[in-house]
N, C-alpha and C positions, 0 to 999 in steps of 0.2 A: 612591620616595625615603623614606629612613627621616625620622621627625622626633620621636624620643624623646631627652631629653637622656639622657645617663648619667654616674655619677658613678665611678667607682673605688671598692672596697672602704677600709671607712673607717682599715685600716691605710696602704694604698698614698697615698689622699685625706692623711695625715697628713705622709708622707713630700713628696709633691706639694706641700703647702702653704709646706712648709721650704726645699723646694727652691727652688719659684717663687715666691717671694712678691712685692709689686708694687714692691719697693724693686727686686729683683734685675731683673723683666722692664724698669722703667726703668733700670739701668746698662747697659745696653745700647741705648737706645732715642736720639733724637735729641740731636746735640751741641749744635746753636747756638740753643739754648732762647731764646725771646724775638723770634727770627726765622723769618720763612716760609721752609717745605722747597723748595728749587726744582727740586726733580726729579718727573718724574711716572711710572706704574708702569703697568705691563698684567699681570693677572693672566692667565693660560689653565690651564686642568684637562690633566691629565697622562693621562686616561682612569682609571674606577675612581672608587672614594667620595672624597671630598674631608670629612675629618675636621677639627673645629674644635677648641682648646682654649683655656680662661679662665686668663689671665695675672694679671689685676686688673687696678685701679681708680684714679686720681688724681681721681677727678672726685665734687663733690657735688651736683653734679647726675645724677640716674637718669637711664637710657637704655637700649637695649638693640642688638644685634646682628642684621645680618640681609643677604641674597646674593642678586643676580640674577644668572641665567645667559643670558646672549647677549639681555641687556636683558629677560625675562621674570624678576619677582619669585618663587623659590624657595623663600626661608624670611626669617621675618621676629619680632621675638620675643624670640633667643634668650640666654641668656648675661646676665639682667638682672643690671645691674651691681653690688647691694648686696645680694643675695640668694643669686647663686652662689656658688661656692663657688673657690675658685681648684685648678685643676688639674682642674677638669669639660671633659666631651669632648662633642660633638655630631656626628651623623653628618649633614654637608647632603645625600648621597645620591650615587649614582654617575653623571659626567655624561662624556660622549664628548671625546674626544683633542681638545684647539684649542677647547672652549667658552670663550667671554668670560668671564669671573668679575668683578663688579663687588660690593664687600662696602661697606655700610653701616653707620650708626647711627643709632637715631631718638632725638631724648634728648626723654622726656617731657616733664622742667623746662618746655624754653622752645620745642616742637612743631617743633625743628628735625630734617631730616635732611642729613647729609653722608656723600658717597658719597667712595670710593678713586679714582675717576674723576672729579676736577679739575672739568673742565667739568663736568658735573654738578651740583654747587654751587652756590647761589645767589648767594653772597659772591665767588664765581671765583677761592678761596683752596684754596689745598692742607689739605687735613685727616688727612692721614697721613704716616706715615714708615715705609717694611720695611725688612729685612735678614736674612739670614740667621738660624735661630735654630739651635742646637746639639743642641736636646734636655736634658732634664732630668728626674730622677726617671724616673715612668712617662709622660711628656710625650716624644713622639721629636722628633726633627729635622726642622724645617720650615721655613716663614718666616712671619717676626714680623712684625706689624702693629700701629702704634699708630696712634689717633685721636685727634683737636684736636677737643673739642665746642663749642668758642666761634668766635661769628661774626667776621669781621673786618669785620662791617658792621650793629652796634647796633641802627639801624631796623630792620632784617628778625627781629629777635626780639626784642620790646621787654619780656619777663620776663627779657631776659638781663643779668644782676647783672654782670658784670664783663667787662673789655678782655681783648679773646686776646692767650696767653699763647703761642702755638707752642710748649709739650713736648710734642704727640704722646704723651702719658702716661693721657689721662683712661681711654681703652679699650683694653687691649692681649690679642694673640688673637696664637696660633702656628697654623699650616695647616697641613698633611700633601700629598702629590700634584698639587702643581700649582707650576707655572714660573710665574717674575716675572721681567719687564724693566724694569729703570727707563735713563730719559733725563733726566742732572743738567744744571744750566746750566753750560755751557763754561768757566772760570774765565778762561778768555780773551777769553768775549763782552763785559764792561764794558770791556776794552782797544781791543777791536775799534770796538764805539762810541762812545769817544773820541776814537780815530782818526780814523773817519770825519768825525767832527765840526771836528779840528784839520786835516782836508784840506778840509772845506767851506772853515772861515774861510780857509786859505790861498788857497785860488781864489777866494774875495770880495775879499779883500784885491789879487791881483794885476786881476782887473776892475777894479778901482776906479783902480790905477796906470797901466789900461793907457786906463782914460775920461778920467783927469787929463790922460796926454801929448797924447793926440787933444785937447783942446779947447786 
């Protein structure tokens, strides 16, 4: 596994930074700012290296970047947030067809980590949002990744300054060779459970007319 970062010659690095810069990777990144992502994602490696690249930053809190593979910790480390450069690459190294990929963040600030994998999480909050990314500059086509570094649960990081904000903006990272699935919520399931709810009451209601005639 390679673990040297690299950067682009510092023409290409110029053009990269124009291209990408962290306004552009959030006009892309989560709509319903303010609220939790309800979809959850499964990363898996496509076989071959799995290439990372620095989007930027929304966050003022430090932290940094880092990947387990099929639950073993790979790399850890990478991509610190106020120091890279945007449009720097990272080789996580080359992992077999169908490996798990679960990518993290650890944010120095306030000793938390949140992983891309949901449960995982202490808070049991979604901390990312993907999608597709297009490619840019010398950046190719992959899928985007942002990260939420704020808790939605205060006590478990008690240097954490301020209430989550759900952008999905503070850590954003393109990937190269590897497939994602996401599962959103149903847009029918709050219907669904109203439903069921207004058939409960209906069958408590006819109980109750049908306890009235009996007595």
């Amino acid at each position: 596994m390679k673990v040297v970062l690299r950067s682009a010659a510092l023409g290409c690095m110029a053009l990269c930074a124009a291209a990408v810069s962290p306004a552009s990777a959030a006009s892309m990144a989560y709509a319903n700012i303010g609220t939790e992502n309800p979809a959850t994602y499964s990363f898996v490696a496509n076989g071959g290296d799995i290439m990372g690249y620095y989007l930027g930053t929304g966050a003022s809190y430090n932290e940094t970047l880092g990947l387990l593979v099929n639950g073993v910790k790979m790399a850890s480390g990478v991509f610190q947030n106020h120091t890279t450069t945007v449009g720097s690459s990272y080789d996580f190294g080359s992992f077999t067809k169908g490996s798990v990929l679960t990518f993290f963040i650890d944010v120095a600030t306030t000793g938390a980590t949140f992983y891309s994998d949901k449960s995982s999480n202490l808070d049991g909050s979604q901390h990312i949002y993907s999608s597709a990314f297009d490619g840019s500059g010398a950046i190719p086509a992959g899928t985007y990744v942002g990260f939420e570094d704020l808790s939605s649960d205060r006590s478990l990081y008690r240097s954490q300054n301020y209430n989550v904000d759900y952008n999905y903006t503070d850590e954003q990272f393109s990937f190269t060779n590897l497939s994602v699935s996401s599962v959103p919520l149903p847009a029918s399931a709050p219907m669904f459970g109203a439903a069921l709810l207004a058939l409960g009451a209906v069958g408590f209601g006819l109980k109750r007319k049908k306890a009235a005639a009996a007595a």
